[in-house]
N, C-alpha and C positions, 0 to 999 in steps of 0.2 A: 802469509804463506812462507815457510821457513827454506831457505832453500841450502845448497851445500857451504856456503860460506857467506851465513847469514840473513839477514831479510830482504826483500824485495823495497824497492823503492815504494812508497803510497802511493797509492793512485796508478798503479801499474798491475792492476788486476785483469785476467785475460779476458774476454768475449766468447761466446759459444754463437757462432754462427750454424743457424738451422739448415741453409739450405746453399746449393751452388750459386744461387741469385745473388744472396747477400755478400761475396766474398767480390774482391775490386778481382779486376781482370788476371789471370794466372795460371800455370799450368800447375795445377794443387790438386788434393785429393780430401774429399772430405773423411777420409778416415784417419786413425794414428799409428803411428808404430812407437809412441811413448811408452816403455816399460821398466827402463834402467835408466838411473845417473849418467848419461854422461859426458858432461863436462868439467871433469874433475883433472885432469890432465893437463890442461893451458896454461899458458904463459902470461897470455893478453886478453882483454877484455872488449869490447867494444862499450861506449858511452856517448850517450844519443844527447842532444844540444836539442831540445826541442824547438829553441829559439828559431833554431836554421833549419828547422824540418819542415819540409811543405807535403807531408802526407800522399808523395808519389808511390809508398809502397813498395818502390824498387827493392831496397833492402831484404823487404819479404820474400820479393817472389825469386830472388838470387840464395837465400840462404840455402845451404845445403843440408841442416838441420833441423829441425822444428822449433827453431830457439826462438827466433822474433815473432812475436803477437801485435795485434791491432789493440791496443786500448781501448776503452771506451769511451773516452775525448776523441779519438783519431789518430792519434800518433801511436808510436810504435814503440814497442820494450823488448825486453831481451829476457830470456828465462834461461839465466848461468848455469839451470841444473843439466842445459841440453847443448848449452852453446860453449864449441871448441875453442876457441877463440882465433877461427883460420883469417879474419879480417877480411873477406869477400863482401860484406856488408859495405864496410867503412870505402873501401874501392870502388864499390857499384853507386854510391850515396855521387846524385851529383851536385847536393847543398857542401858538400862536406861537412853535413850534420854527426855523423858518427867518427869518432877518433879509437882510435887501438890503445889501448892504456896496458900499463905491466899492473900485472895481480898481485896483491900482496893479502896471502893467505895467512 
């Protein structure tokens, strides 16, 4: 899937969760408001260490975007076409699996 400054990591394809059962605990909505680009504006980026991820989802349920998805290994990704790069992620992460990296477009 191509996104605005290139491709997606492999293996970083998103999950379509059916119902409010299948989603880890959260205050979420199962609908979207996905319709525009945009994260096309940032600076920083967030990059996930899967090494150091223990699959708390924290990350998720803090983003104020729709940017981070659950894989379907369990761990979690980022979808740069939606994510600002505010760093709320990387701050809430208490592995410190996620770091803020400078974008180079």
């Amino acid at each position: 899937m191509n996104t605005l400054f290139g491709e997606k990591k492999e293996g970083a394809t998103k999950i379509v969760l059916k119902s409010v059962d299948e989603y880890p605990e959260a205050p979420v909505s199962l609908g979207t408001t996905l319709s525009n680009f945009t994260g096309d504006w940032r600076t920083f980026i967030p990059v996930i260490d899967d090494d150091k991820c223990v699959k708390c989802y924290i990350c998720w349920k803090f983003c104020p975007e729709p940017a981070i998805f659950i894989r379907e290994d369990g761990y979690v990704g980022v979808d740069y076409d939606y994510c600002k790069g505010c760093g709320i992620c990387a701050n809430e992460c208490p592995t410190k699996a996620i770091t803020m990296e400078k974008e180079e477009k």
